[in-house]
C-alpha positions, 0 to 999 in steps of 0.5 A: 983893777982890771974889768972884765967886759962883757965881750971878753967874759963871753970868748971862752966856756966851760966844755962838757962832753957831748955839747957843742957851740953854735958858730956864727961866721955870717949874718945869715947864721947870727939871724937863724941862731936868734930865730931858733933861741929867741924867736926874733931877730932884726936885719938894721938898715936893711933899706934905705929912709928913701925907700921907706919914704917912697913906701910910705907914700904908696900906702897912704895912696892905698889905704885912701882907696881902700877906704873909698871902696869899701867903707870906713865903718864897714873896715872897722866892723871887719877889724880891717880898717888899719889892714891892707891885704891887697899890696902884690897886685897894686903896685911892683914895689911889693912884689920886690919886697917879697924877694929881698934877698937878705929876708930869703937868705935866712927863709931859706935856711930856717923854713926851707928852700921850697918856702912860700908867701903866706900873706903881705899885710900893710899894717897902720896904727894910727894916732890914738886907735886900738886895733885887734893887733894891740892885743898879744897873738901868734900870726900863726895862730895853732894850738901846737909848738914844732921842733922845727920852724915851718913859718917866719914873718919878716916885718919892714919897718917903713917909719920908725918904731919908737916907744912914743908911736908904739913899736912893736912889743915881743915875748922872746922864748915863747914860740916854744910855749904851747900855753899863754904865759900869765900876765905877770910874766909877760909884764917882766919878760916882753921886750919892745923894739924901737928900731929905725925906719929900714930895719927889717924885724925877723920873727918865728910866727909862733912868737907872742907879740903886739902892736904899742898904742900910737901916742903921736899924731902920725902914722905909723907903717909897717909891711908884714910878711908870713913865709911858711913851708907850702903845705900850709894853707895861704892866707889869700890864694896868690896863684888864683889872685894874680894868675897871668900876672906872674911868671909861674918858672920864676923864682916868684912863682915859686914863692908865690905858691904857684909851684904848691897848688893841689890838684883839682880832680883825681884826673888833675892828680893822676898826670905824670908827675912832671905836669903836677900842679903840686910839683916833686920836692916841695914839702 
């Protein structure tokens, strides 16, 4: 008897006036599809395990100094303590991270060419803590859906993500619920990504989704990144914070807002249009 797999039961469909079938031909248009359908994606080996490595040093060198400079206990108070906001200005290998080229590939199709940085957030779980991020949330946290993405977040997986240290937990669909699904639902539905360290995790920022618990007793890394269309408030003001560090002509002051800053007075807006601080065309 011959078995039909799944690959073959999936070359043909049944046609209907008026519809079409998405074609995929390169990887940009398979992780947009995803993103649209599901809300996620997962860009694997996307870096190297010595790259990951490498990352994973400079972030426990990091989170030392955090500690040291703002206290422990005061972190914790702030729900802070598992969180490093402050990357770009720290260290180059961040700033390169912002630009990799396979994530802005698909930015550029699904938010937009003229998308910026909204965050870089350092993300740690360690062994045995529960953080605000183990409860379900939006990293755009509105009260609204949109037709159209206007932001997505690329999550470097600098360890591996297991089951065991708590890999990520996604609901697929719900960047288009405009309310919390019951918890039944969400029990049967989520999904949990264990992935290798240099996987990349694509996500619309309206995606449900949580941090596992850390049953081990290492730590686990990831570095998240929010790219939204430039209307949108940044978390942190990257032009003001890393002004005369960044060239504002390059392809990373573009993506770092410095191409989307609104003026400051009515005499700052009423210049000619090529000396606005909000430059034409960016949204």
């Amino acid at each position: 008897m011959n078995v039909q797999t799944k690959n073959e039961a999936n070359l043909t469909y049944r046609e209907y006036p008026g519809f079409s079938q998405n074609i995929a031909e390169s990887e940009v248009d398979y992780h947009v599809e995803n993103l649209k359908i599901l809300g996620y994606s997962v860009i694997k080996n996307a870096f190297s395990p010595e790259k990951a490595k490498e990352i994973a040093d400079k972030l426990e060198k990091l989170y030392a100094k955090q500690d040291a400079e703002f206290g422990k206990e005061r972190l914790k108070e702030l729900n802070e303590s598992e969180v490093h906001r402050g990357l770009l200005v720290e260290d180059e290998i961040f700033l390169q991270m912002v630009c990799e080229p396979q994530v802005l590939q698909v930015v550029h199709r699904h938010v937009g060419k003229t998308s910026i940085l909204n965050l870089q957030n350092a993300s740690c779980a360690s062994p045995g803590a529960k953080h605000y991020q183990s409860a379900w949330h939006r990293d755009f946290a509105k009260d609204f859906t949109v037709s159209k993405c206007i932001a997505m977040n690329a999550f470097w997986c600098i360890s591996d993500f297991t089951a065991e240290n708590g890999a990520t937990w996604i609901l697929p669909y719900s960047h288009r619920l405009e309310d919390f699904p019951s918890e039944r639902f969400i029990i049967e539905n989520s999904k949990q990504l264990t992935v290798p360290a240099g996987s990349i995790i694509l996500w619309d920022s309206l995606l449900l989704h949580k941090a596992g618990f850390n049953h081990t007793d290492a730590r686990r890394f990831g570095v998240n990144h929010m790219y939204t269309r430039p209307f949108l408030k940044q978390q942190i003001d990257f032009p003001e914070y890393l002004k005369g560090k960044i060239d504002v002509e390059s392809q990373l002051g573009q993506l770092l807002g410095f191409w989307a800053i609104p003026p400051k007075s009515i005499a700052e807006f009423r210049v000619n249009p090529d000396k606005r601080t909000y430059r034409r065309g960016q949204g």
